[in-house]
Structure formats: C-alpha cells, structure tokens
C-alpha positions, 0 to 999 in steps of 0.5 A: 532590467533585463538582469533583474528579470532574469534573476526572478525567473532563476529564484522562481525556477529554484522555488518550483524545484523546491516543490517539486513531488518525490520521485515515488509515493508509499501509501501504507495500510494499517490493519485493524484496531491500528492507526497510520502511526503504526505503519509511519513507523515502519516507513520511517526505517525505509527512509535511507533504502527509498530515498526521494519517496514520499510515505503516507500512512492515513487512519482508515475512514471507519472507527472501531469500537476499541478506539482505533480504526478499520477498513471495514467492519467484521462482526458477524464476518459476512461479506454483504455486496453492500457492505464490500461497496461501501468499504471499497468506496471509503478506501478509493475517496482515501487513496483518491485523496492522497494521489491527488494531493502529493501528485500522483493522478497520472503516474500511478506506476511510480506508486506502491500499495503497502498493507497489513491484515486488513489494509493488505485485504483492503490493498490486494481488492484494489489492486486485483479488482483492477480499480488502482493499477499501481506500480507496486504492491507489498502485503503482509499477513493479508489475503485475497477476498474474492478472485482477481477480476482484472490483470496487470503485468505492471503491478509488480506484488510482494506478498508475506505472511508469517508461519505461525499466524493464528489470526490468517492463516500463512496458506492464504497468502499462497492461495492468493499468491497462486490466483494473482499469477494465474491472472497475470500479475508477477507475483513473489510470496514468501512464508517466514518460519516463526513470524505470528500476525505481525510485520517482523524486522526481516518482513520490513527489511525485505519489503525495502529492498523489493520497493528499492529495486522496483524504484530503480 
C-alpha cells in the first residue's frame, strides 16, 4: 500500500514538473497594421539563445482599417488624454492576461517587453510610466511619447532604431534614450546605419543576445 502510494505521489510529482512556467516569459509587440504573426516569427529564431523562455506575440485589441490591428488610432496624430487612457487600458487588460496566464503575477522581474513601431511606443509608456516594472525592456524603431514619470534601476532598456528611418526618425530613440537615463533606468541604444522603419536580422540577433545575458 505504502509502495503503491509513494509511486502515485512520485507520478504526480513528475506531472507538476511537466507543468511547470519557463523560466522567463517574452511578450513581443507589433507594430501597426501588423499582427502577433509577424513578431512570433522573430521570437521563433531566438528560441536556441533563450532556451526555457516562453514567447507570446498577441494581436493589439484595436482593428485597423487596413485588416490588420493597432494599439491605438493615429488619424488626426493628436494625443487626447481620453484617447492615451484608453489605449493604455486596452494594452494593461492584454499584458494582465497573458502574465496571469503563463504565471507570471509575481515575477515580473523575469519578464521582458519587446515592441516595434507602435508596440514599442506602447511598451516604452508602460514601462516608463511606471505601470509594468518588467525586468527587460527591448525597442525597436519606437519612441517615448511622453516624459518618464516613474524609475526602475531593474528594468534594464535595449533601445534601437534604424539610421534611415523615414516613418521615426533615429534621433528619437536617442531622446528617449537620454530621458530614460536621466530618470534612472539603465539604458543602452544603438542606431544601425542603413536600417529603414523595420527589425533587421542584426537588430533581431542583438536583441537575443542582450535578453540572454539579462536571463542569465
């Protein structure tokens, strides 16, 4: 009986292993028009540099008119204070969800934000807003729309942006860069010669390595 018991408890143990969380979770951001396709194709070429991470890239909550999706709308470009609400509502119910769900809520330090475009817009509010103290934070071609209101010494910020960027402009990332730093956030920024409004292959591998050695 006592065998039997103990071979149940072992099987049991062994399942709840099996179900155990990665040891670090990806949420990546796309930009407008796209889809959470286009960055789960970038997180699947990490998948040997962050081995026991978990990569989720979801859809943003709004439709766009060309099929696709966005974060929030930018037709006549003018940040309302309802309009900034709303869409950092949307974006919390989308993060809350997917923490709450791979397990997460109480380990946010082993998180990492990852955006383009908008999503990285969307990512560098959250994280400088002071609403998601995440562990990491990786930008690409993305800028800070209002000035850091909170600090985090242990949200450590990758943020990179193309020198030929017509849609945003490289030097934002620099003045965002600068702002990140003078509130306290360790910050690193690079500008890629050539690179338009896009993630390049060297962007992507780089963006690897930096979440690699933040994970170790």
């Amino acid at each position: 009986m006592q065998i039997a018991q103990a071979e149940r408890v072992e099987k049991a143990t062994v399942a709840q292993k099996g179900a155990v969380r990665a040891d670090h979770l990806v949420i990546l951001f796309h930009g407008i028009r796209g889809r959470g396709s286009v960055m789960q194709a970038v997180s699947n070429s990490w998948q040997a540099t962050l081995p026991d991470t978990a990569f989720v890239a979801p859809d943003a909550p709004f439709p766009h008119r060309s099929g696709g999706r966005q974060w929030f709308a930018v037709d006549d470009q003018i940040m309302r204070p309802e309009r900034i609400d709303a869409a950092r509502r949307a974006f919390d119910g989308v993060v809350s969800e997917i923490i709450k769900r791979e397990g997460f809520e109480n380990a946010l330090d082993r998180v990492a934000f990852v955006g383009v475009s908008q999503g990285a817009i969307m990512a560098l509010d959250a994280v400088a807003s002071g609403r998601w103290k995440v562990g990491s934070l990786v930008t690409f071609a993305g800028l800070l729309p209002l000035p850091p209101t909170s600090s985090s010494a242990g949200t450590n910020v990758f943020m990179m942006h193309g020198s030929a960027d017509r849609t945003i402009p490289a030097a934002a990332t620099t003045t965002a860069a600068n702002q990140l730093k003078a509130a306290g956030f360790a910050v690193t920024s690079k500008i890629y010669p050539g690179v338009g409004h896009t993630i390049s292959s060297e962007e992507a591998r780089d963006a690897a390595i930096f979440l690699r050695d933040r994970f170790k």
